[in-house]
Biopython code that builds the backbone (N, CA, C, O; Angstrom):
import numpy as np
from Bio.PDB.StructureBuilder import StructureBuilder

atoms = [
    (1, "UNK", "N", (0.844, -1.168, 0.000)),
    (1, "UNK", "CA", (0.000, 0.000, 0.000)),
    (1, "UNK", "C", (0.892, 1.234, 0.000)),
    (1, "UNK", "O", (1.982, 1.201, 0.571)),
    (2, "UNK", "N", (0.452, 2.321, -0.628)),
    (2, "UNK", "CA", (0.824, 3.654, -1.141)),
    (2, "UNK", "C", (0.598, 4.693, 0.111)),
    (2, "UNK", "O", (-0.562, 5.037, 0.337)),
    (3, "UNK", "N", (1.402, 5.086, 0.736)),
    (3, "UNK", "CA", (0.976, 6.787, 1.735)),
    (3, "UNK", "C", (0.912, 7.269, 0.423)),
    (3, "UNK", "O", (1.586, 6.987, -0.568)),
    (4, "UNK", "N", (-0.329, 8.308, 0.646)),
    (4, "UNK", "CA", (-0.972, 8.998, -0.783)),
    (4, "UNK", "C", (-0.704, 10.495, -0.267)),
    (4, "UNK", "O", (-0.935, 11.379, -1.093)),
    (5, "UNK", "N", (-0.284, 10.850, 0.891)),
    (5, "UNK", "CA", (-0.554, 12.064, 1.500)),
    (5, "UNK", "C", (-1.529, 12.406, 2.181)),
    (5, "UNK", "O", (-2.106, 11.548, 2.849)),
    (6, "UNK", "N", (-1.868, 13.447, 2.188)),
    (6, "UNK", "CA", (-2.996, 14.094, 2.837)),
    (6, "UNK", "C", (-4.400, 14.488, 1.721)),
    (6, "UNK", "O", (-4.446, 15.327, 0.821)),
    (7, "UNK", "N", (-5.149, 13.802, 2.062)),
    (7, "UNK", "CA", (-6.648, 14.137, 1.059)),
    (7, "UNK", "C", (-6.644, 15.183, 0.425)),
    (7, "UNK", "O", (-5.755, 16.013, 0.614)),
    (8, "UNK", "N", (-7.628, 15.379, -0.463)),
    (8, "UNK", "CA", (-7.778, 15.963, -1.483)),
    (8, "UNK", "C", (-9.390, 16.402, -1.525)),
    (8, "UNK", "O", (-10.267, 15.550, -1.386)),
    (9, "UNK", "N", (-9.614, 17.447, -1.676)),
    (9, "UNK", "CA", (-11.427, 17.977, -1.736)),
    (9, "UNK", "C", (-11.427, 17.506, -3.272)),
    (9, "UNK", "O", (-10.382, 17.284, -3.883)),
    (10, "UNK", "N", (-12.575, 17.391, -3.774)),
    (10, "UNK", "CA", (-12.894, 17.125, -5.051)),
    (10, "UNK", "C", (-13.332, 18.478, -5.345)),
    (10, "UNK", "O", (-13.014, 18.623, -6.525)),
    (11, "UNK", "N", (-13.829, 19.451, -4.984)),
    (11, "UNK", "CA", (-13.862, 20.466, -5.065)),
    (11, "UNK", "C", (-13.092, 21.641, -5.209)),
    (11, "UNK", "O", (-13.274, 22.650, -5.889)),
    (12, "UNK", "N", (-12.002, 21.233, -4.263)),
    (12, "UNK", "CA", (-11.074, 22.285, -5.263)),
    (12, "UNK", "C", (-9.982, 21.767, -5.877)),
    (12, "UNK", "O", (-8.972, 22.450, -6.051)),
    (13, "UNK", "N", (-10.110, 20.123, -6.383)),
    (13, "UNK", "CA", (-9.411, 20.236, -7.564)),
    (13, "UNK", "C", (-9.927, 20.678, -8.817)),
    (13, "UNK", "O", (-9.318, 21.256, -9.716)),
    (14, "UNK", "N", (-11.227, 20.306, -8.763)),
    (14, "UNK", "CA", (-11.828, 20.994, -9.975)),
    (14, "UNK", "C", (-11.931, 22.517, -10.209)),
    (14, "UNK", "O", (-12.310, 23.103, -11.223)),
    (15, "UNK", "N", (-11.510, 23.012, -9.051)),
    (15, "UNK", "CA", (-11.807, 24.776, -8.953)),
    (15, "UNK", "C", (-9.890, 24.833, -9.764)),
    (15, "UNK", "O", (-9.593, 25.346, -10.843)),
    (16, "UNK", "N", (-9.067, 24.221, -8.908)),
    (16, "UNK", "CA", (-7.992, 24.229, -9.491)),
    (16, "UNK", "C", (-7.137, 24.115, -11.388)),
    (16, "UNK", "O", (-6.353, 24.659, -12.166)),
    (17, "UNK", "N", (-8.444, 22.515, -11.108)),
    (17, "UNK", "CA", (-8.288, 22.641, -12.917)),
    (17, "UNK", "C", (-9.106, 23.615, -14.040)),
    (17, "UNK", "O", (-8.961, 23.757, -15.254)),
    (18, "UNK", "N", (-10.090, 24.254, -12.994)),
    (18, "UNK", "CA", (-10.358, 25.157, -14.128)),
    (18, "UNK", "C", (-9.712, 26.799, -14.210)),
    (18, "UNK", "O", (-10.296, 27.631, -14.905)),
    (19, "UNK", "N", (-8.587, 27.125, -13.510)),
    (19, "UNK", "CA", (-7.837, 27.815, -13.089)),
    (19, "UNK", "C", (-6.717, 27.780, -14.035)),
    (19, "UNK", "O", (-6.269, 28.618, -14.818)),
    (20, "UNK", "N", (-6.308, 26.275, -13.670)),
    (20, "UNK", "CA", (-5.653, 25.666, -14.686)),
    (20, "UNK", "C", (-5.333, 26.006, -16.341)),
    (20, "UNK", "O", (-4.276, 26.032, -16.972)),
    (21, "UNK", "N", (-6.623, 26.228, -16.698)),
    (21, "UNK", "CA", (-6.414, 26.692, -17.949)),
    (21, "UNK", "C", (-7.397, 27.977, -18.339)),
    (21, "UNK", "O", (-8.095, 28.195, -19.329)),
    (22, "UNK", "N", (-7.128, 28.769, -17.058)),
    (22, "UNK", "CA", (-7.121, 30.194, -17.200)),
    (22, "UNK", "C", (-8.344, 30.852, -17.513)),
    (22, "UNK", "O", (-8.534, 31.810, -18.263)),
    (23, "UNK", "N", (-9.318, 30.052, -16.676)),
    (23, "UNK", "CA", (-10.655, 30.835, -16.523)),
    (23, "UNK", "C", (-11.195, 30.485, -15.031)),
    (23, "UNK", "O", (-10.453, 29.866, -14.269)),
    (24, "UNK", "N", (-12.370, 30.847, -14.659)),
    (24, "UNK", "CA", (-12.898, 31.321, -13.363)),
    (24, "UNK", "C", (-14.208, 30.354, -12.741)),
    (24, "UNK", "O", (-15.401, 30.342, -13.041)),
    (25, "UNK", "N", (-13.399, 29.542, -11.723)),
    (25, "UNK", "CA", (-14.853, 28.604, -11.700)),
    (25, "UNK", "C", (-15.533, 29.509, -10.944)),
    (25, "UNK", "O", (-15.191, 30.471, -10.257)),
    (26, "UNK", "N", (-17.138, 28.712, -11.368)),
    (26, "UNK", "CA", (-18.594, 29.122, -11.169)),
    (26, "UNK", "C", (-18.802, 30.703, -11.923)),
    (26, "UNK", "O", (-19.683, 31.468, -11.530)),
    (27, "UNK", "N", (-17.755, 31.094, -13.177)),
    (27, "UNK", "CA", (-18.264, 32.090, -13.639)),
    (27, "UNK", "C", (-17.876, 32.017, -14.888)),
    (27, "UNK", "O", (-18.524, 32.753, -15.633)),
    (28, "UNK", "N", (-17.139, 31.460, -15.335)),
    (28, "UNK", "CA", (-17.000, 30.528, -16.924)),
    (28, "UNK", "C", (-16.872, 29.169, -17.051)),
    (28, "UNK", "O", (-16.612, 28.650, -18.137)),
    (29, "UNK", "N", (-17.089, 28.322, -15.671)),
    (29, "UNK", "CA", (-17.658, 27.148, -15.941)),
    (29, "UNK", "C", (-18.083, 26.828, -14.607)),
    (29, "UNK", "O", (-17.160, 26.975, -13.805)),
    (30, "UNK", "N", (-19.197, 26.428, -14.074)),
    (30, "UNK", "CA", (-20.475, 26.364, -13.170)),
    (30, "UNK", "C", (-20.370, 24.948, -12.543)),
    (30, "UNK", "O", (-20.898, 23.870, -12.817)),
    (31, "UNK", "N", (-19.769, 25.230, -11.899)),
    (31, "UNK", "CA", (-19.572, 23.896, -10.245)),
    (31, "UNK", "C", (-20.667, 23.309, -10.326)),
    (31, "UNK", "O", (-21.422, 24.280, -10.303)),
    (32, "UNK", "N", (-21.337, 22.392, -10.409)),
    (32, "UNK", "CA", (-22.845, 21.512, -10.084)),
    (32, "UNK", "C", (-22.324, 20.273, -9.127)),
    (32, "UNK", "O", (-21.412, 19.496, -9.409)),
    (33, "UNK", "N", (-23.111, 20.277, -7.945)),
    (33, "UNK", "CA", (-23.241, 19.072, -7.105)),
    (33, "UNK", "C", (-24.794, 18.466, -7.309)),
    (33, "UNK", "O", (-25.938, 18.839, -7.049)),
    (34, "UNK", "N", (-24.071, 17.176, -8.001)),
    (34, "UNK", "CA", (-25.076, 16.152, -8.007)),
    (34, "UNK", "C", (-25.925, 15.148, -6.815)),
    (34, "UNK", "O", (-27.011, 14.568, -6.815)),
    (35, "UNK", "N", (-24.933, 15.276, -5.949)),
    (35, "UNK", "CA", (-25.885, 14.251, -4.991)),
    (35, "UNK", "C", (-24.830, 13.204, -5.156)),
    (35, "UNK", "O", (-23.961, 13.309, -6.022)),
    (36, "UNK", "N", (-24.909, 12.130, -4.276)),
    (36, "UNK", "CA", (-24.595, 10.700, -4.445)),
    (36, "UNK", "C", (-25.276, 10.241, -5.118)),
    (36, "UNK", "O", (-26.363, 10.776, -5.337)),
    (37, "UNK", "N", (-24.878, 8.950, -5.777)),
    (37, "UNK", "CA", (-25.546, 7.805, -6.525)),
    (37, "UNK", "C", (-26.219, 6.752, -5.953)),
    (37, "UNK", "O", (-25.618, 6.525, -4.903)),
    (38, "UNK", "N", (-27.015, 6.085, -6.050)),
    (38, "UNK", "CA", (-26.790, 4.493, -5.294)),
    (38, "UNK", "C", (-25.333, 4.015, -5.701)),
    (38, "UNK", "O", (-24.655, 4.045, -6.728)),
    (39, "UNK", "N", (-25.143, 3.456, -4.109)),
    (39, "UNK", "CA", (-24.136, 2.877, -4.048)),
    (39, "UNK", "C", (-22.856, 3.112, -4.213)),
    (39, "UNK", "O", (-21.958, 2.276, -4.112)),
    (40, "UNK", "N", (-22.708, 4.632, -4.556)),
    (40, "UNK", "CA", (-21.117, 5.560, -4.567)),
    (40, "UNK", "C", (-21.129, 5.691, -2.785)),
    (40, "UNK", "O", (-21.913, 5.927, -1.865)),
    (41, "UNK", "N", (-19.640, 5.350, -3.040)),
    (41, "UNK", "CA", (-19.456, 5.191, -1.147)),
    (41, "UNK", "C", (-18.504, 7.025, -1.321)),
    (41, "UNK", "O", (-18.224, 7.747, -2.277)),
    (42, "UNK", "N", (-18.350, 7.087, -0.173)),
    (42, "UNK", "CA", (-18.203, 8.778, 0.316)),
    (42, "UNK", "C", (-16.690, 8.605, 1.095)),
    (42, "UNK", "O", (-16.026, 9.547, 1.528)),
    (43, "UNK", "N", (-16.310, 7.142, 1.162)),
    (43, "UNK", "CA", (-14.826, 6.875, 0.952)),
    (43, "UNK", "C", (-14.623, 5.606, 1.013)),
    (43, "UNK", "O", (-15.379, 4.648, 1.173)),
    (44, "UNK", "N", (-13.177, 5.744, 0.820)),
    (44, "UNK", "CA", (-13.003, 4.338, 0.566)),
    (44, "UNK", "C", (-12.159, 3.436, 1.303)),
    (44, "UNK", "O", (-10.936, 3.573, 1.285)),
    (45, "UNK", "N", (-12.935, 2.194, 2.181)),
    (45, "UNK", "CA", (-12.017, 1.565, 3.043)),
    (45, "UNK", "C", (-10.835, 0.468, 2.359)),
    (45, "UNK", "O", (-11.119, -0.550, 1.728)),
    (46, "UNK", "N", (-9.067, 1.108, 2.749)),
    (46, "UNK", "CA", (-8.919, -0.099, 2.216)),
    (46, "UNK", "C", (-8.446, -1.319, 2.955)),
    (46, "UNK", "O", (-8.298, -2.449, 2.488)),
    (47, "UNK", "N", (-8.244, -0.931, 4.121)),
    (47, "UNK", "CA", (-8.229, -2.370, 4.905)),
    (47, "UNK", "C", (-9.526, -2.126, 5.757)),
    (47, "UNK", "O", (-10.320, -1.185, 5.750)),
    (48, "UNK", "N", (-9.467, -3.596, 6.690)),
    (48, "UNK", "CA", (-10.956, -4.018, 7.959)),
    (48, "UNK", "C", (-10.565, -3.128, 9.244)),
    (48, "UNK", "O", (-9.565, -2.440, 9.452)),
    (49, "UNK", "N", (-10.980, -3.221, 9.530)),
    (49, "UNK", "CA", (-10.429, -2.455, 11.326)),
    (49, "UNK", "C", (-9.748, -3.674, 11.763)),
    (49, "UNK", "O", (-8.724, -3.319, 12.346)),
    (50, "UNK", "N", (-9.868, -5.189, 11.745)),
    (50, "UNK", "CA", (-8.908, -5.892, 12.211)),
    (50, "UNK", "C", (-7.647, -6.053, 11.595)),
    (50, "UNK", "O", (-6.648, -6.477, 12.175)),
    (51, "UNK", "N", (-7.728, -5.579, 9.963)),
    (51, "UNK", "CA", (-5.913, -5.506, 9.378)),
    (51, "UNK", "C", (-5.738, -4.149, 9.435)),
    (51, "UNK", "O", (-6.453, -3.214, 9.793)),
    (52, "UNK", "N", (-4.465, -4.265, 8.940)),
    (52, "UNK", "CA", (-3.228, -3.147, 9.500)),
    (52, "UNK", "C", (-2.409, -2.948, 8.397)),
    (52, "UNK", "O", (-2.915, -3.302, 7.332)),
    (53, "UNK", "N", (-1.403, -2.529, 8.351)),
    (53, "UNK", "CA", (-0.078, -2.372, 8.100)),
    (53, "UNK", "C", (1.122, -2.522, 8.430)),
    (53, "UNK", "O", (1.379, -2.119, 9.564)),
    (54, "UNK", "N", (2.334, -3.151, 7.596)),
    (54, "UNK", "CA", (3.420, -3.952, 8.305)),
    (54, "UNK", "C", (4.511, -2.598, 7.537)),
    (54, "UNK", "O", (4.386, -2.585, 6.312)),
    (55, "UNK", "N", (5.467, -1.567, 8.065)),
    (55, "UNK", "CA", (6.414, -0.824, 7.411)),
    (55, "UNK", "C", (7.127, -1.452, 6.481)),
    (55, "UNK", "O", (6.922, -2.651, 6.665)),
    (56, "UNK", "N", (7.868, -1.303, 5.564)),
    (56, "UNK", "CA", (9.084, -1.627, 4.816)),
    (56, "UNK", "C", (10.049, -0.453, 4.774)),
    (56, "UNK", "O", (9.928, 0.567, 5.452)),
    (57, "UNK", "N", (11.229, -0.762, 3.717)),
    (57, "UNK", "CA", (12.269, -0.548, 3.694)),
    (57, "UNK", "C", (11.999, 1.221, 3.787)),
    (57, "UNK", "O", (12.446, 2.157, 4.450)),
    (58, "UNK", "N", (10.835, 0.982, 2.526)),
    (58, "UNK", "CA", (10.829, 2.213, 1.764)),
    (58, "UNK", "C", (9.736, 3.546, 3.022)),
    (58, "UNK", "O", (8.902, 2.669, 3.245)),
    (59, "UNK", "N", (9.349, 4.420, 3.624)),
    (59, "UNK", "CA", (9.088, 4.918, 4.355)),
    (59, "UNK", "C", (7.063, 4.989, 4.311)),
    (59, "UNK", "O", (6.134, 4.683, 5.058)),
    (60, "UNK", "N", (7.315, 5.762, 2.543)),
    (60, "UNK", "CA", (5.975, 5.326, 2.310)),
    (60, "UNK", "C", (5.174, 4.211, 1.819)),
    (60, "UNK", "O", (4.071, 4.559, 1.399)),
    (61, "UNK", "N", (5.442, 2.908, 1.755)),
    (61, "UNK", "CA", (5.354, 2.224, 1.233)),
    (61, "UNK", "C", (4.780, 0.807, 2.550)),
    (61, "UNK", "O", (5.546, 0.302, 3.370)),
    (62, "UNK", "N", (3.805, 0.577, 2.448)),
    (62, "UNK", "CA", (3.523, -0.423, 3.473)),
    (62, "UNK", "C", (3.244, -1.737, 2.726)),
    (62, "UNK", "O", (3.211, -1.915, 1.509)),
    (63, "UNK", "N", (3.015, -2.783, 3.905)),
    (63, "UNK", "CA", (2.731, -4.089, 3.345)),
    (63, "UNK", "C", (1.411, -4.561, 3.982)),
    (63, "UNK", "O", (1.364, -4.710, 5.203)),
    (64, "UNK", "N", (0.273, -4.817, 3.161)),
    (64, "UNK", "CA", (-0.954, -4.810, 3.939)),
    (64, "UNK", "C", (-0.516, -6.196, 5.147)),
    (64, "UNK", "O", (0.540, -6.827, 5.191)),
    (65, "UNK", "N", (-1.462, -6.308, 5.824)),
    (65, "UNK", "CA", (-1.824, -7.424, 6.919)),
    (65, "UNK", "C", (-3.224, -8.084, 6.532)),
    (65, "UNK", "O", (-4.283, -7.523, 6.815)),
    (66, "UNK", "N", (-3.175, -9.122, 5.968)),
    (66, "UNK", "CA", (-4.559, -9.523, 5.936)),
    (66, "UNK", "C", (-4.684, -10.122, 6.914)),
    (66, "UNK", "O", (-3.594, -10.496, 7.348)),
    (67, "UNK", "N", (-5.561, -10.426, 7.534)),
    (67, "UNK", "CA", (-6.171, -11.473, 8.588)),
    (67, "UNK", "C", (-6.323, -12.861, 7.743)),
    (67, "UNK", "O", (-7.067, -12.806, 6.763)),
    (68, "UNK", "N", (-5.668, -14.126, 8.045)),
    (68, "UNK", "CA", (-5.885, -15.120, 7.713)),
    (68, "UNK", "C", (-7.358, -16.213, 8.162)),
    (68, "UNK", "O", (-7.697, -16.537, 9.300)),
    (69, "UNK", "N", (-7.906, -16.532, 7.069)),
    (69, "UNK", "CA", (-8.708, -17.242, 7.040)),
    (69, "UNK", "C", (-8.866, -18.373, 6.431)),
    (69, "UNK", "O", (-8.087, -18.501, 5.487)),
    (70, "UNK", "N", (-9.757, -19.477, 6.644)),
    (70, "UNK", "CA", (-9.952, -20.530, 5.757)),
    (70, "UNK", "C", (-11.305, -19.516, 4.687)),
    (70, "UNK", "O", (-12.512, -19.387, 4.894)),
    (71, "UNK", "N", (-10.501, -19.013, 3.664)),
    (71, "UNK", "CA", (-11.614, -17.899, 3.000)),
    (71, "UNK", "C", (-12.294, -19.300, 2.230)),
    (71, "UNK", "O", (-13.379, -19.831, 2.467)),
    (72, "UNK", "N", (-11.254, -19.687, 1.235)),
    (72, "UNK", "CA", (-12.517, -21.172, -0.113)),
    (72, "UNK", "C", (-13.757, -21.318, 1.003)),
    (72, "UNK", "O", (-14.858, -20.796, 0.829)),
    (73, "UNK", "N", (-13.383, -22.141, 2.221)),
    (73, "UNK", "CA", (-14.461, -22.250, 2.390)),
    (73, "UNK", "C", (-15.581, -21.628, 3.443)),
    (73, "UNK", "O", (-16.586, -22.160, 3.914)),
    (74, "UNK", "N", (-15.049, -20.346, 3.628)),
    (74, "UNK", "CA", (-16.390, -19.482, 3.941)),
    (74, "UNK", "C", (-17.352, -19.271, 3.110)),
    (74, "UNK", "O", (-18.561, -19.331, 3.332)),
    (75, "UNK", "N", (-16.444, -18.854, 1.497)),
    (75, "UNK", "CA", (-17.122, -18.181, 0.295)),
    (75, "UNK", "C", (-17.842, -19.588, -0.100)),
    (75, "UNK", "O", (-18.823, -19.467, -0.834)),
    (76, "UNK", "N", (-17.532, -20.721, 0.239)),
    (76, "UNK", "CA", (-18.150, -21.911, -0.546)),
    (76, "UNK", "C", (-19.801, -21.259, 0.053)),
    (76, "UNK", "O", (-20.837, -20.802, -0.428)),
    (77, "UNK", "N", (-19.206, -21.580, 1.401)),
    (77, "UNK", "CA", (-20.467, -21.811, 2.368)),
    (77, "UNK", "C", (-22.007, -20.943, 2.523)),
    (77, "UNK", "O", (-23.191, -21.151, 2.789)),
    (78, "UNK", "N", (-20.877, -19.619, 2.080)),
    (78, "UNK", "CA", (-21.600, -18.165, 2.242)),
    (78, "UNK", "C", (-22.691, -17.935, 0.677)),
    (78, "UNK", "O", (-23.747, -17.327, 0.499)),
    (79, "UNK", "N", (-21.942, -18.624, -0.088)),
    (79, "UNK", "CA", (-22.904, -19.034, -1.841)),
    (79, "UNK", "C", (-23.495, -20.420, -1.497)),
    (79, "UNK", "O", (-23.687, -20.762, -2.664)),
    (80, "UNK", "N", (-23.918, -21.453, -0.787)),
    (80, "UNK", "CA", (-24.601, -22.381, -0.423)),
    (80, "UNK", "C", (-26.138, -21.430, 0.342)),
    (80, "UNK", "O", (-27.344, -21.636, 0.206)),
    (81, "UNK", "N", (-25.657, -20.770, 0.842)),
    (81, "UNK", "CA", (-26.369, -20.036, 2.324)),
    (81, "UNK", "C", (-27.231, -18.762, 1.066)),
    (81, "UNK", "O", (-28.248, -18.195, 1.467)),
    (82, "UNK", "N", (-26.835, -18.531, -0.002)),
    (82, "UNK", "CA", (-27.150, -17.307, -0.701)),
    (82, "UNK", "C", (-28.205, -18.501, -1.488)),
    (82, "UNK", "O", (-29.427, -18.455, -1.347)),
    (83, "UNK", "N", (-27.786, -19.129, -1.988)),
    (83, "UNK", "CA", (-27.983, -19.856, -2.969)),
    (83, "UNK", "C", (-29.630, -20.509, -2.442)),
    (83, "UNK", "O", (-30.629, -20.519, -3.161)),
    (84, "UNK", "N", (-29.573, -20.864, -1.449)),
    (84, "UNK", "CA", (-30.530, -21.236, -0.656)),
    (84, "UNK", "C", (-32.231, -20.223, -0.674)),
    (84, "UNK", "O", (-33.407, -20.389, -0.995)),
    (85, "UNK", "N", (-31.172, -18.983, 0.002)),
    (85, "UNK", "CA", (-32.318, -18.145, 0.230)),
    (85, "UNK", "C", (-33.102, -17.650, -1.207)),
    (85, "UNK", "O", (-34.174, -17.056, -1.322)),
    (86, "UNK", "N", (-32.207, -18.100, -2.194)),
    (86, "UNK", "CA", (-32.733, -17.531, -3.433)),
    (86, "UNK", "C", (-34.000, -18.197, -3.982)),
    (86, "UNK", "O", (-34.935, -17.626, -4.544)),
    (87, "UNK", "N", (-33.855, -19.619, -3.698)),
    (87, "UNK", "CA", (-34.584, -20.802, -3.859)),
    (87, "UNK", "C", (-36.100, -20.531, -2.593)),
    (87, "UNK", "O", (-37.289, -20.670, -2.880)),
    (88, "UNK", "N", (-35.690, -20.242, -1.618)),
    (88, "UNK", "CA", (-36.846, -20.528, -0.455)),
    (88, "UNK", "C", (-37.455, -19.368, 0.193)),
    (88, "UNK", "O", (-38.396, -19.419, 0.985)),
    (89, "UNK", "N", (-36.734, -18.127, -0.278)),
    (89, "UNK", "CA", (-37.226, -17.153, 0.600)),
    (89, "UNK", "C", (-37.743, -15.790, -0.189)),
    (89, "UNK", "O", (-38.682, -15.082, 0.173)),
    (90, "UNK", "N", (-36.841, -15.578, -1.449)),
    (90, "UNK", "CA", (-37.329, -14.304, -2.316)),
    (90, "UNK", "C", (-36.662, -13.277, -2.190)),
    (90, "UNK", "O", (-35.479, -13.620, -2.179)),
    (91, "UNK", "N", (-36.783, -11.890, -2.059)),
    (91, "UNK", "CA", (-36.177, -10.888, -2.184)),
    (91, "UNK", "C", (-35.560, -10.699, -0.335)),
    (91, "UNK", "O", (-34.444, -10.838, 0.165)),
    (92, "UNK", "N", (-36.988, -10.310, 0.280)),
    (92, "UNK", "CA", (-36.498, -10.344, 2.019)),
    (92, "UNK", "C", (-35.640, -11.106, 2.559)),
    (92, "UNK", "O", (-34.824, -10.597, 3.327)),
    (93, "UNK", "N", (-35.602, -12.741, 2.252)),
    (93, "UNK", "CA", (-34.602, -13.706, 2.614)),
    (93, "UNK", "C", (-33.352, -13.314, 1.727)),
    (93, "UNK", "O", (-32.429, -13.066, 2.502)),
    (94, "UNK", "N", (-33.048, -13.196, 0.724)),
    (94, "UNK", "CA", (-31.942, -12.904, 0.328)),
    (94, "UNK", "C", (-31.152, -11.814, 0.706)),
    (94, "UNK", "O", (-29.943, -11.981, 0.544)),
    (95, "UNK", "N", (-31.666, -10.300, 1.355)),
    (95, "UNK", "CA", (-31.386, -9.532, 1.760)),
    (95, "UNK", "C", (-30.659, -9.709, 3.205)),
    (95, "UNK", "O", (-29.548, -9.350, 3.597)),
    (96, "UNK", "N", (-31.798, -10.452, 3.884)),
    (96, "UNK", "CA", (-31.291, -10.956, 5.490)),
    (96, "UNK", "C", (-30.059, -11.952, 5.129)),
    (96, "UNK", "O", (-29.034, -11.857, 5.805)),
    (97, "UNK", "N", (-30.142, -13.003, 3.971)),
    (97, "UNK", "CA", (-28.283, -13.391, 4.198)),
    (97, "UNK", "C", (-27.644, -12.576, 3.536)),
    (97, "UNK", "O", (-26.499, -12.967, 3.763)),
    (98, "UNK", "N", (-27.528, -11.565, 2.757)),
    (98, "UNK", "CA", (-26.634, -10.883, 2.641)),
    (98, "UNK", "C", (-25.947, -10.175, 3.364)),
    (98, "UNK", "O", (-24.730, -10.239, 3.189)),
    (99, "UNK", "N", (-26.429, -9.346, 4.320)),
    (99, "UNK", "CA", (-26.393, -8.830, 5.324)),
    (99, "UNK", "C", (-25.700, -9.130, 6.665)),
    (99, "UNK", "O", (-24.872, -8.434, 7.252)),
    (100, "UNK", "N", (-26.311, -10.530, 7.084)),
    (100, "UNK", "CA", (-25.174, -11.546, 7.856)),
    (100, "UNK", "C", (-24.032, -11.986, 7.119)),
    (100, "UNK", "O", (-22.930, -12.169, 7.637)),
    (101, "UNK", "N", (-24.347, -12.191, 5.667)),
    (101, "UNK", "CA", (-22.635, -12.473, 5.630)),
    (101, "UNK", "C", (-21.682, -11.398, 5.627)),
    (101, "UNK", "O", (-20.501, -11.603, 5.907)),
    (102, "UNK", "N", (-22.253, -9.948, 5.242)),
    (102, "UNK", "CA", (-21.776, -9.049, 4.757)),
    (102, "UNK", "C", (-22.507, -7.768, 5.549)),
    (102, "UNK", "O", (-23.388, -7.074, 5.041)),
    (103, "UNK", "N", (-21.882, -7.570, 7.094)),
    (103, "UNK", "CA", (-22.421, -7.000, 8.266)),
    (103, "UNK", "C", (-22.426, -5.587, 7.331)),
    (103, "UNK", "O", (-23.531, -5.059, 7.461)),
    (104, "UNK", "N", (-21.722, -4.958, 6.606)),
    (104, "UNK", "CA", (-21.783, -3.855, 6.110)),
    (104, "UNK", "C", (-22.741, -3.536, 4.897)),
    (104, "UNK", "O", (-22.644, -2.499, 4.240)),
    (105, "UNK", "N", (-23.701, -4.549, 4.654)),
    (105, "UNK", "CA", (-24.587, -4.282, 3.024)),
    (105, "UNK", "C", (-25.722, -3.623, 3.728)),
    (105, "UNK", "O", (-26.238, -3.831, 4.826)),
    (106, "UNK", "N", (-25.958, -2.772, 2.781)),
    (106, "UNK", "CA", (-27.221, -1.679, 2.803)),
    (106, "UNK", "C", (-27.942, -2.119, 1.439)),
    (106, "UNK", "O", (-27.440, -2.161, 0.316)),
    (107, "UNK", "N", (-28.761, -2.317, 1.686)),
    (107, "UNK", "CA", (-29.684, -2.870, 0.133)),
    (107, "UNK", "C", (-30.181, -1.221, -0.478)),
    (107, "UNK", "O", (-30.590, -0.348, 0.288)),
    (108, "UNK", "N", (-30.067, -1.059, -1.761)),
    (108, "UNK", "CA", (-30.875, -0.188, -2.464)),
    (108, "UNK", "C", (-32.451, 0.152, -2.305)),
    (108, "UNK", "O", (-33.420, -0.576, -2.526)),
    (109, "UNK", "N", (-32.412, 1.119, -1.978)),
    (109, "UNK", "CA", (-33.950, 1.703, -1.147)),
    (109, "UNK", "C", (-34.533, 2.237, -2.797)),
    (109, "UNK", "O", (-33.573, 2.550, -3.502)),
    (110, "UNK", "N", (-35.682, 2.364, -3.395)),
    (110, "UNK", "CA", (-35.701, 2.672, -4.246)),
    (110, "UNK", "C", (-36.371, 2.392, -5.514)),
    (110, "UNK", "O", (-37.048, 1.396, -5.260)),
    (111, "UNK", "N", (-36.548, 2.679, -6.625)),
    (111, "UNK", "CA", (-36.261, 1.713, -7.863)),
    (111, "UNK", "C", (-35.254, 1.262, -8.370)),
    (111, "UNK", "O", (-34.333, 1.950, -8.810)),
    (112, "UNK", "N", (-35.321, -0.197, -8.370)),
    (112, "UNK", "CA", (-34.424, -0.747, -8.945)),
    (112, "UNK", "C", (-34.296, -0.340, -10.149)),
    (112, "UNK", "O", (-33.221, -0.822, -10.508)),
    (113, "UNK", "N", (-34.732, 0.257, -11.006)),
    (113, "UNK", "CA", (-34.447, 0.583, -12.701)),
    (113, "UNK", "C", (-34.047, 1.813, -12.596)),
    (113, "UNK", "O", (-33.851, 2.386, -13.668)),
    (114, "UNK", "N", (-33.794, 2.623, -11.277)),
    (114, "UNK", "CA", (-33.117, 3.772, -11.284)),
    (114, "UNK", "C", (-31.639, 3.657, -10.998)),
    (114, "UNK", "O", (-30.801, 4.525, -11.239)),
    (115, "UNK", "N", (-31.354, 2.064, -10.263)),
    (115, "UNK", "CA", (-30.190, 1.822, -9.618)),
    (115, "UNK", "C", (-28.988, 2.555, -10.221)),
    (115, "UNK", "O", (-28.281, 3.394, -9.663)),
    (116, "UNK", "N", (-28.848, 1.853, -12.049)),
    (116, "UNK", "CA", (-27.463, 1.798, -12.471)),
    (116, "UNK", "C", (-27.662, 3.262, -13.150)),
    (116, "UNK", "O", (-26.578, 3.742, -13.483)),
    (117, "UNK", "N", (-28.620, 3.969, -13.394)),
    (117, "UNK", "CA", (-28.577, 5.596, -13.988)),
    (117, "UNK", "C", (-27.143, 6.706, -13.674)),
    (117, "UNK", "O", (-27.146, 7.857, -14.111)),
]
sb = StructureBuilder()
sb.init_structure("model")
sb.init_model(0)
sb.init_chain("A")
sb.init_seg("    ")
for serial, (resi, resn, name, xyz) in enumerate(atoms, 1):
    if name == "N":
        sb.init_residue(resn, " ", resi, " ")
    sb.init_atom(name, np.array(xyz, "f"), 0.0, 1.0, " ", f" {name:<3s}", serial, name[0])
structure = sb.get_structure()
């Protein structure tokens, strides 16, 4: 893994790049905030709270820590367990194992035919 520095607004890089080539944001080209999407996350995790980071040679430069698991066969187990609810339960049952396998899923509130727009 990469030290990236210190964050970045999305906002004023774009104020920056339009600076950049020598005109004036929000008065020769007009900032618009859209909103989130379904399912655009607002950042991005890249390890669990139980992994970490191991230093190397190089200062910025880390070596992830995964947490070891018997993963084949969680994922076997966890698509047996999906696979199931798909068969016996419908939309609600499939949601409830997703959810246990995957403590962090938020299902799409919504229309679904608005999802991928």
């Amino acid at each position: 893994m990469l030290d990236m520095g210190q964050p970045v607004k999305i906002l004023e890089l774009a104020k920056e790049l339009i600076r950049f080539q020598g005109l004036e944001p929000d008065r020769d080209i007009p900032i618009v905030f859209t909103g989130t999407r379904p399912g655009e996350k607002l950042y991005e995790e890249l390890l669990t709270a139980e992994e970490g980071t191991d230093a190397t040679s190089h200062q910025r430069v880390f070596v992830a820590r995964i947490k070891t698991t018997s993963a084949q066969g969680q994922v076997e187990l966890a698509l047996k367990h999906l696979h199931q609810a798909t068969i016996d339960g419908g939309r609600k049952m499939i949601i409830s194992t997703l959810q246990t396998l995957i403590p962090t899923y938020r299902p799409f509130e919504g229309d679904p035919s608005k999802q991928l727009e």
